[in-house]
PASE-631520 format. One line per 8 residues: number of its first residue (from 1); for each residue x, y, z of N, C-alpha, C. Coordinates in Angstrom, 3 decimals. Layout:
<sites>
NUM> X,Y,Z,X,Y,Z,X,Y,Z | ... .
</sites>
This chain:
<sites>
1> -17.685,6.344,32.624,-16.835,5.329,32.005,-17.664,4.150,31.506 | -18.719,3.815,32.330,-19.580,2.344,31.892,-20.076,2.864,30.793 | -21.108,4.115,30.351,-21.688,4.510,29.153,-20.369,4.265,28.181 | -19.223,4.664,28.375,-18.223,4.634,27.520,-17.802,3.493,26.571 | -17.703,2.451,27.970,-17.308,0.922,27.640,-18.467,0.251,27.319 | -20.076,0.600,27.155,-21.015,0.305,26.625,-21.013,0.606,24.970 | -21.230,1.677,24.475,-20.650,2.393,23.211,-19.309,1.136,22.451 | -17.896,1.318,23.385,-17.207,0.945,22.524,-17.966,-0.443,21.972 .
9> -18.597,-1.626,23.000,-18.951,-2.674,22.644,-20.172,-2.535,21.350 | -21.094,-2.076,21.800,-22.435,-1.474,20.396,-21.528,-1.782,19.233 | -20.327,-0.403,19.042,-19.494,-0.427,18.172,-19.123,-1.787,16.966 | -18.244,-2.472,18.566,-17.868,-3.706,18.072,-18.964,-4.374,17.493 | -20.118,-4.643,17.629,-20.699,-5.567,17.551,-21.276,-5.288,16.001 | -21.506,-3.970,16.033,-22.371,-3.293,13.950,-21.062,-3.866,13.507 | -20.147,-3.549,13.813,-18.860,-3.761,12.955,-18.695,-5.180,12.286 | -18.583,-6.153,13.495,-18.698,-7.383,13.406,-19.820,-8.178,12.296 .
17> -21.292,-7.479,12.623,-22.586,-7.695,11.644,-21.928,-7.405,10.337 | -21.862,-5.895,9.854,-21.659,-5.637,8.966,-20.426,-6.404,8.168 | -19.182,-6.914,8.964,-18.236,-7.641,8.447,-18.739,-9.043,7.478 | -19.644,-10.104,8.994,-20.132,-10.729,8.310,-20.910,-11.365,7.994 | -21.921,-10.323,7.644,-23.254,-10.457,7.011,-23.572,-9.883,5.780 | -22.447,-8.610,5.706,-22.092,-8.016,3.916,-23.515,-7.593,3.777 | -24.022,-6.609,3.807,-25.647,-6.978,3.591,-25.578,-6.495,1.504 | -26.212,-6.560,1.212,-26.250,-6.864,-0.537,-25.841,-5.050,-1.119 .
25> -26.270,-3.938,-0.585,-25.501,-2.880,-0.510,-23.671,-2.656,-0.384 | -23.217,-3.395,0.030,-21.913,-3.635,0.388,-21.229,-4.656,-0.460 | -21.813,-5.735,-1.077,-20.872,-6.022,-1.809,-19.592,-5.866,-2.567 | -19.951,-4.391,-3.325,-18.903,-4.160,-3.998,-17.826,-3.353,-3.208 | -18.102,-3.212,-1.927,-17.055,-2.830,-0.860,-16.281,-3.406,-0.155 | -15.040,-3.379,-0.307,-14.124,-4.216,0.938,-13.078,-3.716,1.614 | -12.738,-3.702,2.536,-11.692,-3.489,3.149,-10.914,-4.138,3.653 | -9.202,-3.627,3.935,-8.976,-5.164,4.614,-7.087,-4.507,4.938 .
33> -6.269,-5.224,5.417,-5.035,-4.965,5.691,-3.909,-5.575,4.273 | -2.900,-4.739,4.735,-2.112,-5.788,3.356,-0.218,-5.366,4.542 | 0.139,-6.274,3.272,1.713,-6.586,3.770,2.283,-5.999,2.136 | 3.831,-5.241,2.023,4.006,-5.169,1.036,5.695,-5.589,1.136 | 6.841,-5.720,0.106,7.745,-5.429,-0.266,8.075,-5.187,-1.243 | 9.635,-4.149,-1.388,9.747,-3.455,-2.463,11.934,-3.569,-3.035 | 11.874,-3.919,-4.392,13.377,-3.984,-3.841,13.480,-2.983,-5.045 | 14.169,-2.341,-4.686,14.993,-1.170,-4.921,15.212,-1.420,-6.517 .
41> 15.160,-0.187,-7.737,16.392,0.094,-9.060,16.944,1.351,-9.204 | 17.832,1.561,-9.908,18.036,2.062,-10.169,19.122,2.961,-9.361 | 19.414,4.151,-9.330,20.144,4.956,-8.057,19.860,4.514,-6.694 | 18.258,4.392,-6.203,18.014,4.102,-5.442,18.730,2.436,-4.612 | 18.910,1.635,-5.813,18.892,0.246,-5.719,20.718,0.598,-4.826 | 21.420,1.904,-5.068,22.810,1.911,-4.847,22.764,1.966,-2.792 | 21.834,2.638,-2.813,21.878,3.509,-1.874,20.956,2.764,-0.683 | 19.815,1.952,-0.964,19.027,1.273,0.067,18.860,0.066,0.085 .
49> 18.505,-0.774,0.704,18.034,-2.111,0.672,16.844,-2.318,0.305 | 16.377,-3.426,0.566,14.889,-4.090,0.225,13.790,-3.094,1.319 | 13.129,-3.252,0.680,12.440,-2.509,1.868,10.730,-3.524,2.383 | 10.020,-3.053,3.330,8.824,-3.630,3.605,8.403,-2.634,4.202 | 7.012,-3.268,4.345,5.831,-2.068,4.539,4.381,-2.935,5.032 | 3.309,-2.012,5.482,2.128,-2.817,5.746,1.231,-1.604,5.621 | 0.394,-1.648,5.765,-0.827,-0.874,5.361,-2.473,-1.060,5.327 | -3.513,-0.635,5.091,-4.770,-0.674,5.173,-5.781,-0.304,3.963 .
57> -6.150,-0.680,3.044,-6.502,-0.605,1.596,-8.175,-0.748,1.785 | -8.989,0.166,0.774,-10.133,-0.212,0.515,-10.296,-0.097,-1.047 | -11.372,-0.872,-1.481,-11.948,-1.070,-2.670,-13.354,-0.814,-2.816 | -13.569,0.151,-4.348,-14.916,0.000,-4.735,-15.629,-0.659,-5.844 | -15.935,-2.017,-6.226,-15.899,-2.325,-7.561,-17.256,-1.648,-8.075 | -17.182,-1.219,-9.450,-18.506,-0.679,-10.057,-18.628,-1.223,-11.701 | -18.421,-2.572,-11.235,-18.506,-3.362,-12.568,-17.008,-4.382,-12.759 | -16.718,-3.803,-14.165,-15.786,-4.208,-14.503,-14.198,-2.959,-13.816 .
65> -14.673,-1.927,-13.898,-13.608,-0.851,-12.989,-13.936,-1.078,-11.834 | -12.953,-0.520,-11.224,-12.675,-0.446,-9.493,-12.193,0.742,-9.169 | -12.379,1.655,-7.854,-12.145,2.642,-7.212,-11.420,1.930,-6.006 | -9.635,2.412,-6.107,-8.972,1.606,-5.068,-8.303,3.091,-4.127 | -8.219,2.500,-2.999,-7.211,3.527,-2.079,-6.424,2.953,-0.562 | -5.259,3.489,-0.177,-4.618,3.099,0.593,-4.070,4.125,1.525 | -3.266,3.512,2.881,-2.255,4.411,3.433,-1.656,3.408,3.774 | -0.297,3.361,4.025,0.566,2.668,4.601,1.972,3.004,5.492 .
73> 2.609,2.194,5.177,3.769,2.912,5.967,5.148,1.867,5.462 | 6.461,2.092,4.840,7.586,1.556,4.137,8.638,1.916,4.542 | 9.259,1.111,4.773,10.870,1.310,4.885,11.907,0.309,4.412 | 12.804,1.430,3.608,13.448,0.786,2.879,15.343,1.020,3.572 | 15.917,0.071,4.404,17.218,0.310,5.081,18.410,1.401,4.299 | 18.843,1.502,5.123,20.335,2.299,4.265,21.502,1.179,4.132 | 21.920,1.103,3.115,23.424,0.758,2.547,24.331,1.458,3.630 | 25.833,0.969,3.702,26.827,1.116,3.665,27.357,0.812,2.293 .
81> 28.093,2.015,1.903,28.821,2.185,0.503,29.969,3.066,0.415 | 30.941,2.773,-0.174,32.194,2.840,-0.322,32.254,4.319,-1.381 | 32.218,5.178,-0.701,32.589,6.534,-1.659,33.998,6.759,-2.106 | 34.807,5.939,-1.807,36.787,6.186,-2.062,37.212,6.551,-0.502 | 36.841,7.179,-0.066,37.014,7.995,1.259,37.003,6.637,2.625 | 36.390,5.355,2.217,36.079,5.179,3.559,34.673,4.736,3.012 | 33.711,3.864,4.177,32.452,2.930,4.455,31.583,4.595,4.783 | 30.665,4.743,4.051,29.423,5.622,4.571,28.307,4.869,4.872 .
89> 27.914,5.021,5.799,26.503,4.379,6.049,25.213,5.611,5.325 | 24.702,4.951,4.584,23.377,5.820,4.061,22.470,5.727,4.920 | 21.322,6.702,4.724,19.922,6.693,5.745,18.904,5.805,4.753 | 18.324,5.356,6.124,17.010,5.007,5.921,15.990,5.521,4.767 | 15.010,5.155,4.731,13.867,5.647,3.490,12.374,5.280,4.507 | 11.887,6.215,4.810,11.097,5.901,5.515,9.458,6.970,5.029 | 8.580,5.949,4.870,7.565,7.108,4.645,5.799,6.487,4.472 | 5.125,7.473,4.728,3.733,7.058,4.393,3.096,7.078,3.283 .
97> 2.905,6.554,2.546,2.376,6.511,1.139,0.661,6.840,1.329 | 0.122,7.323,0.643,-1.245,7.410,0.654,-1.668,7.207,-0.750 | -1.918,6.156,-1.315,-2.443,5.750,-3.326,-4.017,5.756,-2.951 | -4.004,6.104,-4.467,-5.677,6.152,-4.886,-5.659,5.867,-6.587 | -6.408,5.214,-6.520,-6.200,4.586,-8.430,-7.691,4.097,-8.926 | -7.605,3.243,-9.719,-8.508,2.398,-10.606,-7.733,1.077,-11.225 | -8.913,0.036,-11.028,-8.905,-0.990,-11.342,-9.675,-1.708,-12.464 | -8.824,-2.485,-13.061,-9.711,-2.932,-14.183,-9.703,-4.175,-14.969 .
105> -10.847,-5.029,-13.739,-10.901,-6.810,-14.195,-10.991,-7.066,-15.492 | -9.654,-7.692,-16.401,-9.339,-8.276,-16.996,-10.363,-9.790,-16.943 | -10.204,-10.553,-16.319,-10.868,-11.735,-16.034,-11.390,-11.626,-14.781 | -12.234,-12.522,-14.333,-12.671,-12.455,-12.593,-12.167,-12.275,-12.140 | -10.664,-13.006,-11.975,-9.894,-13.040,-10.866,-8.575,-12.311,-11.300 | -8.234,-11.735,-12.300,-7.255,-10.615,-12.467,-7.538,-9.580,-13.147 | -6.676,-8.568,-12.655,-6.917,-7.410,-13.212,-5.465,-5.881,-13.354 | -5.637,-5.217,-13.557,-4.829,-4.036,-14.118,-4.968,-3.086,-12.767 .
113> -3.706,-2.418,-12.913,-4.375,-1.474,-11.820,-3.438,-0.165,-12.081 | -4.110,1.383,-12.012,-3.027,2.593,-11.678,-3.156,3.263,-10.263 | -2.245,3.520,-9.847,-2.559,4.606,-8.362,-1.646,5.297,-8.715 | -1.796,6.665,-7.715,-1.260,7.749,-7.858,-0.934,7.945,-6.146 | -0.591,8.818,-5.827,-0.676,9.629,-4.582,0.333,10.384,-3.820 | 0.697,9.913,-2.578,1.954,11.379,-1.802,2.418,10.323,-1.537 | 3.506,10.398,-1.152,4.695,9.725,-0.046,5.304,10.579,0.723 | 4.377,10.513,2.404,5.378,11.474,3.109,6.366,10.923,3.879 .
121> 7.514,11.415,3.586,8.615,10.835,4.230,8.793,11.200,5.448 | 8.707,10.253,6.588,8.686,10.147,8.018,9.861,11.198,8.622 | 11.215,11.244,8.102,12.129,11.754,8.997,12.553,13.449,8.523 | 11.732,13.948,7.690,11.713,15.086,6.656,9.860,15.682,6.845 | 10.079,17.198,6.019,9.005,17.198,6.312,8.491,17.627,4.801 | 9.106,16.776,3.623,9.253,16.618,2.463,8.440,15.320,1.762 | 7.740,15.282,1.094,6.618,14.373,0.310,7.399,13.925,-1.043 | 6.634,12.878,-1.798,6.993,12.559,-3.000,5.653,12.331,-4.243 .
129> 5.833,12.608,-4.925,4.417,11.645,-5.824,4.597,10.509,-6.415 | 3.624,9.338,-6.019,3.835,8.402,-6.532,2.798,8.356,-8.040 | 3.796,7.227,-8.583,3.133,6.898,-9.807,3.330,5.016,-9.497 | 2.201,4.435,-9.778,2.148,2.947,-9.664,1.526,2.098,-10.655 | 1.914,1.363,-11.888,1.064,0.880,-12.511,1.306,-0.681,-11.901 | 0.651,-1.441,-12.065,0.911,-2.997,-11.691,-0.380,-3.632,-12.088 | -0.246,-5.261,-11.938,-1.467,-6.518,-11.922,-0.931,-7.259,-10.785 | -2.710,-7.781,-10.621,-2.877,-8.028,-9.469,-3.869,-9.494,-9.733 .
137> -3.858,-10.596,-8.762,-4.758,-11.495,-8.633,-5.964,-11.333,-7.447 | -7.152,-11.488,-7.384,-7.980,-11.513,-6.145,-9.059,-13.015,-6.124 | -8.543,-13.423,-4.907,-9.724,-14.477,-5.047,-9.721,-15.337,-3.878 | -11.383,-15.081,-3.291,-12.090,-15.385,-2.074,-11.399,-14.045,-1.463 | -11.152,-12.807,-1.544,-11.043,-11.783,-0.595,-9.511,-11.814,-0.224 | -8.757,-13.041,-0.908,-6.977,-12.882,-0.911,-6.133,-12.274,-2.057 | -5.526,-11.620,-1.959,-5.156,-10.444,-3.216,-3.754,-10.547,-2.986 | -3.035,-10.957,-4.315,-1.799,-10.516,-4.291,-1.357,-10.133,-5.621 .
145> -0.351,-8.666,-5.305,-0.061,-7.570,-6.737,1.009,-7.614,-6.508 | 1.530,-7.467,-7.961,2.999,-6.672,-8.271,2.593,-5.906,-9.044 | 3.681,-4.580,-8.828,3.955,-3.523,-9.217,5.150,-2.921,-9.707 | 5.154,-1.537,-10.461,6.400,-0.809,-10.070,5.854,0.565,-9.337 | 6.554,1.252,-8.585,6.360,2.107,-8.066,7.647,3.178,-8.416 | 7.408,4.477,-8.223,7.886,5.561,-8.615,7.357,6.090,-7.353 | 8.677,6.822,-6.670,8.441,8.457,-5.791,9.097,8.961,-6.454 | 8.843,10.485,-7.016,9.269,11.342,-7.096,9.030,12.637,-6.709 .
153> 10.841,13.104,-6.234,10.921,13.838,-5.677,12.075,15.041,-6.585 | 13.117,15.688,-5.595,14.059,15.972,-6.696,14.644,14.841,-6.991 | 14.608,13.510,-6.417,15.573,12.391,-7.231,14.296,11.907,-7.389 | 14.490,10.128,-7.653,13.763,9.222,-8.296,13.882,7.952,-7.384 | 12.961,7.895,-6.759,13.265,6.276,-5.813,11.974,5.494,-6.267 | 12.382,4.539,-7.290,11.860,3.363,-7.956,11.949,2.351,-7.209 | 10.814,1.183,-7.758,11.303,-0.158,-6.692,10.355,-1.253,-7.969 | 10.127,-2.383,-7.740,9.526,-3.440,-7.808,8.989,-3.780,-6.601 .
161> 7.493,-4.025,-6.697,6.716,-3.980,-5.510,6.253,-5.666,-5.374 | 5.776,-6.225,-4.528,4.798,-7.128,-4.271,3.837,-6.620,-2.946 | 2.799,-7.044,-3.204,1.390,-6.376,-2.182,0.577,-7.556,-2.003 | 0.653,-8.157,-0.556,-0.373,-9.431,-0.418,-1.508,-8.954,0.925 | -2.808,-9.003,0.211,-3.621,-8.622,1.348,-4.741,-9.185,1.693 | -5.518,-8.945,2.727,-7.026,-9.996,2.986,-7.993,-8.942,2.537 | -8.927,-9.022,2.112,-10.265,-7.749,2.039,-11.541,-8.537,2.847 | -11.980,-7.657,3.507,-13.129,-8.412,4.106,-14.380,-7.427,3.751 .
</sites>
């Protein structure tokens, strides 16, 4: 167990260096956590609420483009809605997104962005593909984007996104 709890600390400590000391190899690398929300259009907008989410994002800049990727995790509530019959409560929207895109600084501090990727939906064992175009601001390592987002599946669950995150 002591070799063990020796290791995890080592660990901590490159981690920590490398965080922040950036050595000049790493620059154009960052990583970092983000917070998102998303409110609903369209069919979807009938059927769910606002939704939120959080997640873990890295970046590669190689100039003026960028190599971006994520996983996260979203949920968007169920409505109660009035079919004629009586109050239905709808389900949840629940799922892991995994995007991967490109970026492309406009100015220093803004830029363009596309991702692509899966959305697996947590309570199913059914996926979606996303499509995401949006702009985004970054500056001192604080980033905040809007978007639209697209899952598709056999339906269409659209949203308007906002994405605020740290990169270190």
């Amino acid at each position: 167990f002591e070799n063990c709890f020796g290791m995890k600390h080592l660990l901590l400590l490159v981690c920590l260096f490398v965080v922040i000391k950036r050595p000049a190899q790493l620059k154009g690398f960052s990583v970092g956590p983000f917070v998102e929300a998303g409110w609903p259009t369209g069919n979807f907008e009938q059927s769910n609420k606002n939704g939120y989410g959080a997640g873990f994002g890295a970046d590669i800049r190689l100039g003026k483009i960028g190599l971006t990727g994520s996983v996260g995790y979203m949920h968007f509530g169920g409505k109660s809605i009035d079919k004629g019959e009586g109050m239905v409560k709808m389900p949840a929207l629940n799922a892991m997104p995994v995007r991967a895109g490109v970026k492309y600084r406009l100015v220093p501090a803004i830029y363009a962005k596309f991702e692509s990727g899966v959305a697996k939906f947590t309570n199913s064992s059914e996926s979606a593909l996303i499509i995401s175009p949006g702009i985004g601001v970054r500056i001192l390592g604080l980033e905040l984007q809007a978007k639209y987002e697209i899952w598709k599946k056999q339906e269409l669950y659209s949203f308007w996104g906002l994405k605020a995150g740290l990169n270190f």
